[in-house]
Backbone as ProteinMPNN parsed JSONL, in Angstrom:
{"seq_chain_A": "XXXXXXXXXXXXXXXXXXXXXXXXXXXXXXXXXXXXXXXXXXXXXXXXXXXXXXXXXXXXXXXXXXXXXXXXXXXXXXXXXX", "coords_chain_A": {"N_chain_A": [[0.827, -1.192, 0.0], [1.963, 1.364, 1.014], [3.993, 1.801, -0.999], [2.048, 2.049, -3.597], [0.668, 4.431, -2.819], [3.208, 5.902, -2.852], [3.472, 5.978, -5.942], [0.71, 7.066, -6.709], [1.257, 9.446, -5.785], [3.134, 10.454, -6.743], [2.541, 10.57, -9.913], [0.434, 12.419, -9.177], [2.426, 14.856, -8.957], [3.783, 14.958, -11.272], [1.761, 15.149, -12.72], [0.476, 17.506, -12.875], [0.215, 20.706, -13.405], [0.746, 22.517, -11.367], [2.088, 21.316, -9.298], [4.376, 20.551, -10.169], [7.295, 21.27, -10.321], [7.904, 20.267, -7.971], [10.309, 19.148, -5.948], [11.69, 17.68, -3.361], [10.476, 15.338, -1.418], [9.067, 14.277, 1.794], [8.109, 11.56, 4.029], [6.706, 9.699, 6.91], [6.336, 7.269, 8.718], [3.663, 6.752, 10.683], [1.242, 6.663, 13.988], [-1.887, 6.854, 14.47], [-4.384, 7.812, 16.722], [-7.804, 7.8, 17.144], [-10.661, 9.217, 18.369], [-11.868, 7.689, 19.674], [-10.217, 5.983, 20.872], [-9.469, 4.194, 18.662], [-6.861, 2.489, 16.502], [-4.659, 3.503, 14.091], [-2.619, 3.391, 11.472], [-0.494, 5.141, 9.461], [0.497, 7.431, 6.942], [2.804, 10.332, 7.293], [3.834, 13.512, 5.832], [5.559, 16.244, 3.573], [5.634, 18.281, 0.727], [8.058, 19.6, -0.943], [7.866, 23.068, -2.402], [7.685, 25.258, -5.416], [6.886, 28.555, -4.208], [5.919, 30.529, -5.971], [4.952, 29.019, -8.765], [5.25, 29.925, -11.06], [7.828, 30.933, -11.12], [10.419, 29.349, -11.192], [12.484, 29.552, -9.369], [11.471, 31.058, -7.076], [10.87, 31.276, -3.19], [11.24, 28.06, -1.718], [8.422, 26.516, 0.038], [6.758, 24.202, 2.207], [3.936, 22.094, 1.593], [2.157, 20.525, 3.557], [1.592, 16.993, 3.746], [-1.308, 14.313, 5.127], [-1.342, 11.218, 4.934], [-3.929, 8.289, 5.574], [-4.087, 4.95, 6.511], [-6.556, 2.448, 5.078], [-9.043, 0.768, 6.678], [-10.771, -0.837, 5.572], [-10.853, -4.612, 4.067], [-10.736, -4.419, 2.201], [-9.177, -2.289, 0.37], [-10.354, 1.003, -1.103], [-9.19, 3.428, -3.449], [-6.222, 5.63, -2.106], [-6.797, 8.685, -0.095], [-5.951, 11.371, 0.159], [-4.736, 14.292, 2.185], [-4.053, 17.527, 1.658]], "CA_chain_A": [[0.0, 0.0, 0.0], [2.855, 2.454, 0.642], [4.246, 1.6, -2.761], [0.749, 2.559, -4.555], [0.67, 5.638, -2.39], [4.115, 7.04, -3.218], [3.61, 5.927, -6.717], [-0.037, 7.744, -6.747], [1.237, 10.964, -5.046], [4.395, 10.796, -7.628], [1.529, 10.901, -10.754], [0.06, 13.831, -8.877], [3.128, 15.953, -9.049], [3.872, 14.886, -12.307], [0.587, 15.465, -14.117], [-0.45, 18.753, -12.602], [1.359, 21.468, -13.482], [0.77, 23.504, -10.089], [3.307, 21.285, -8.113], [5.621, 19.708, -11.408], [8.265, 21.886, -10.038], [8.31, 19.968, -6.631], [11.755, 18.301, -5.828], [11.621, 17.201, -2.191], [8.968, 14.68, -0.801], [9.142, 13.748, 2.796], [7.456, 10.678, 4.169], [7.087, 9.244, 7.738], [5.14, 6.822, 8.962], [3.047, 7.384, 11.969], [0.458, 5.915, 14.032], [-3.177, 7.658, 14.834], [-5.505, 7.41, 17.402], [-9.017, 8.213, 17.12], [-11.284, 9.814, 20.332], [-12.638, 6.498, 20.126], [-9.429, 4.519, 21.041], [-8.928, 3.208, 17.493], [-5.212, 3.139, 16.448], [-4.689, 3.512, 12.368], [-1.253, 3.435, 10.803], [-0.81, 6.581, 8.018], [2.039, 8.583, 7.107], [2.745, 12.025, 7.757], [5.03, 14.304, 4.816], [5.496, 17.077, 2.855], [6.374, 18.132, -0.869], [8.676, 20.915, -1.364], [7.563, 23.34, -4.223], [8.28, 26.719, -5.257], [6.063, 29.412, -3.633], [5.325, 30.83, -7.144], [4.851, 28.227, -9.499], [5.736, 30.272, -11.994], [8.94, 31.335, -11.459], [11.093, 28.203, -10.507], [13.389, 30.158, -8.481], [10.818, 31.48, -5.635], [11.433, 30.814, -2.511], [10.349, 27.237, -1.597], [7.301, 26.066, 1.136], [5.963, 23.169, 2.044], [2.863, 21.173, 1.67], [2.002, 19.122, 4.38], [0.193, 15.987, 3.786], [-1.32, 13.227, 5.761], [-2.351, 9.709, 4.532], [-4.212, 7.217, 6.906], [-4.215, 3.696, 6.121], [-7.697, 2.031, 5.166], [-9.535, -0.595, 7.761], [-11.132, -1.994, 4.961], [-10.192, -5.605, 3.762], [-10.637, -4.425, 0.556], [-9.32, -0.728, 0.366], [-10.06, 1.656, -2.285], [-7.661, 4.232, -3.704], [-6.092, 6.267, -0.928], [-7.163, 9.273, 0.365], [-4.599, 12.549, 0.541], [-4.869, 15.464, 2.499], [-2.963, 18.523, 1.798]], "C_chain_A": [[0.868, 1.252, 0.0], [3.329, 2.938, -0.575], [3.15, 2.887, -3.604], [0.563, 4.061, -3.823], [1.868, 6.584, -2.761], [3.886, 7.229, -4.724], [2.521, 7.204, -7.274], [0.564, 9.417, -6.465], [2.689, 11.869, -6.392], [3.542, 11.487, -9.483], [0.877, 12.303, -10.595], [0.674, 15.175, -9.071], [3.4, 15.702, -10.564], [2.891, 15.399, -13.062], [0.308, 16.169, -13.798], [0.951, 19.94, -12.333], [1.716, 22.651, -12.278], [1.838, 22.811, -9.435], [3.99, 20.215, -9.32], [6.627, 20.307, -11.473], [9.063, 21.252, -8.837], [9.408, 18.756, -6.993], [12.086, 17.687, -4.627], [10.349, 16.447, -2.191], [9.791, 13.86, 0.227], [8.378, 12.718, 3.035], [8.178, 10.156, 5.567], [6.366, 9.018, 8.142], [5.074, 7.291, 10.435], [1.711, 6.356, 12.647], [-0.534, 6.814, 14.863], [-3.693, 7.205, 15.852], [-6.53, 8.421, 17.53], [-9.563, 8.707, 18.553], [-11.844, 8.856, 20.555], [-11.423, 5.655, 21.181], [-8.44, 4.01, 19.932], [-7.455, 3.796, 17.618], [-5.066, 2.705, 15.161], [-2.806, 3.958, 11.906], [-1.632, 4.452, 9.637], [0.394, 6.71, 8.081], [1.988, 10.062, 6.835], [3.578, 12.641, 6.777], [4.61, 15.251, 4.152], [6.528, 17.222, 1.691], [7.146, 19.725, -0.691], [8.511, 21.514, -2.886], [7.882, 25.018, -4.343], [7.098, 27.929, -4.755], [5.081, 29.977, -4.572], [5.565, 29.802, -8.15], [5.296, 28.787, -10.845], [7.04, 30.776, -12.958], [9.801, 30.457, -10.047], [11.98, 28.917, -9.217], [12.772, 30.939, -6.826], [11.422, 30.711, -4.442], [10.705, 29.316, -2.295], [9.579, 26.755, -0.197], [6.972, 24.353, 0.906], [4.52, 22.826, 1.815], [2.638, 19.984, 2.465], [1.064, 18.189, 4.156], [-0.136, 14.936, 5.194], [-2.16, 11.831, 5.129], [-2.283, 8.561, 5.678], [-4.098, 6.062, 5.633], [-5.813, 3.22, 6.199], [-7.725, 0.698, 5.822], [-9.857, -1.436, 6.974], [-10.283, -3.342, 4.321], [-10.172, -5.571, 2.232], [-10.491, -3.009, 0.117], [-9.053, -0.109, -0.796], [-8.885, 2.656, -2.226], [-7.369, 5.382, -2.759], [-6.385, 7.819, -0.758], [-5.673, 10.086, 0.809], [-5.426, 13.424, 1.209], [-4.332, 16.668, 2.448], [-3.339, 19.261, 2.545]], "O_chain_A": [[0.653, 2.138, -0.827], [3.187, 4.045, -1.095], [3.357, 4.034, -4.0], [0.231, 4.913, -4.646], [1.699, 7.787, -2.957], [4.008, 8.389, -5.119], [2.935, 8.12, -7.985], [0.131, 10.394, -7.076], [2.997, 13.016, -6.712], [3.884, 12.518, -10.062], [0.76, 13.142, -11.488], [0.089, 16.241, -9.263], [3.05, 16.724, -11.153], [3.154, 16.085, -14.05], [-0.823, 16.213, -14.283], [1.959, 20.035, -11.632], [2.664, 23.436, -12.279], [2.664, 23.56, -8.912], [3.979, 19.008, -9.082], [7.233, 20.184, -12.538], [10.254, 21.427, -8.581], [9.417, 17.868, -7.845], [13.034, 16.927, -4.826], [9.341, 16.792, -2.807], [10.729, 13.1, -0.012], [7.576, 12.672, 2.103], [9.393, 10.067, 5.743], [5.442, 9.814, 8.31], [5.887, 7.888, 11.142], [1.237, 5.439, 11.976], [-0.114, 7.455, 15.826], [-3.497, 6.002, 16.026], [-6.345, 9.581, 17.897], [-8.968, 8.583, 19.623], [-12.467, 8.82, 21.616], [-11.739, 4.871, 22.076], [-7.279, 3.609, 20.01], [-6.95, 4.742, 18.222], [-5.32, 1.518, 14.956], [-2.145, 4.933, 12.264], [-2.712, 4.562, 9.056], [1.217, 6.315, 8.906], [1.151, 10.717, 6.214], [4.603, 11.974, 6.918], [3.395, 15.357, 3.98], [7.64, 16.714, 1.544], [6.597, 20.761, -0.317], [8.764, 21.018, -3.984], [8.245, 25.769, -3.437], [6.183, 27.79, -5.567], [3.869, 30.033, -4.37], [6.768, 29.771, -8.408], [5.705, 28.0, -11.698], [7.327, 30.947, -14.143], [9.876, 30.623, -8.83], [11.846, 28.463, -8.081], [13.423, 31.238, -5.826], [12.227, 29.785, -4.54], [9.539, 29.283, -2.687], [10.356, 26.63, 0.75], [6.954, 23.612, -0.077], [3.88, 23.866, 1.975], [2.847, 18.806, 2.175], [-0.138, 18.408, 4.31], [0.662, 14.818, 6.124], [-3.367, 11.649, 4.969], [-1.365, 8.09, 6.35], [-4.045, 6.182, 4.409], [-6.421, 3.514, 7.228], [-6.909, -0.217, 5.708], [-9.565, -2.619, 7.144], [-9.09, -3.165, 4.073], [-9.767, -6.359, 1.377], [-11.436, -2.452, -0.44], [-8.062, -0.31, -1.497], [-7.979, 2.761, -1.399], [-8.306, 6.161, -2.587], [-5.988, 8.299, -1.82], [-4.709, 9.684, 1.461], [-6.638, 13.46, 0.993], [-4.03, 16.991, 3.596], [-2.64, 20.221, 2.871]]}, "name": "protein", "num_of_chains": 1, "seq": "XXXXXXXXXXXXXXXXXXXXXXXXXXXXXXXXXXXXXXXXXXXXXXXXXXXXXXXXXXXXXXXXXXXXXXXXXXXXXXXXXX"}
């Protein structure tokens, strides 16, 4: 599932020309807990991209994401958050 998630998130920067500048991507897994209790494995990272997309040289920011891991035994395609 990690795999299909970096691979997915790698497609994202690639095919959209708002972050096809980004050159950093962090990644670190993590583990959640819900107000219920539950406890969900995800990972926590951010993409480094240029501030202005337009002019490569801006300064650069992050984008923090977070992806949880799905409960289901049969999980569809993952779920980003920026």
């Amino acid at each position: 599932m990690k795999k299909l998630f970096i691979v997915l998130l790698s497609i994202l920067i690639s095919g959209n020309s708002s972050f096809g500048q980004a050159n950093v991507l962090h990644v670190k897994s993590k583990k959640f807990k819900t107000s219920s209790g539950l406890k969900i494995d995800g990972q926590v990272g951010f993409l480094e991209v240029p501030e202005n997309r337009k002019n490569p040289s801006s300064r650069k920011i992050k984008l923090k994401y977070v992806h949880l891991k799905s409960l289901s035994k049969n999980p569809a395609t993952p779920v980003i958050y920026l």
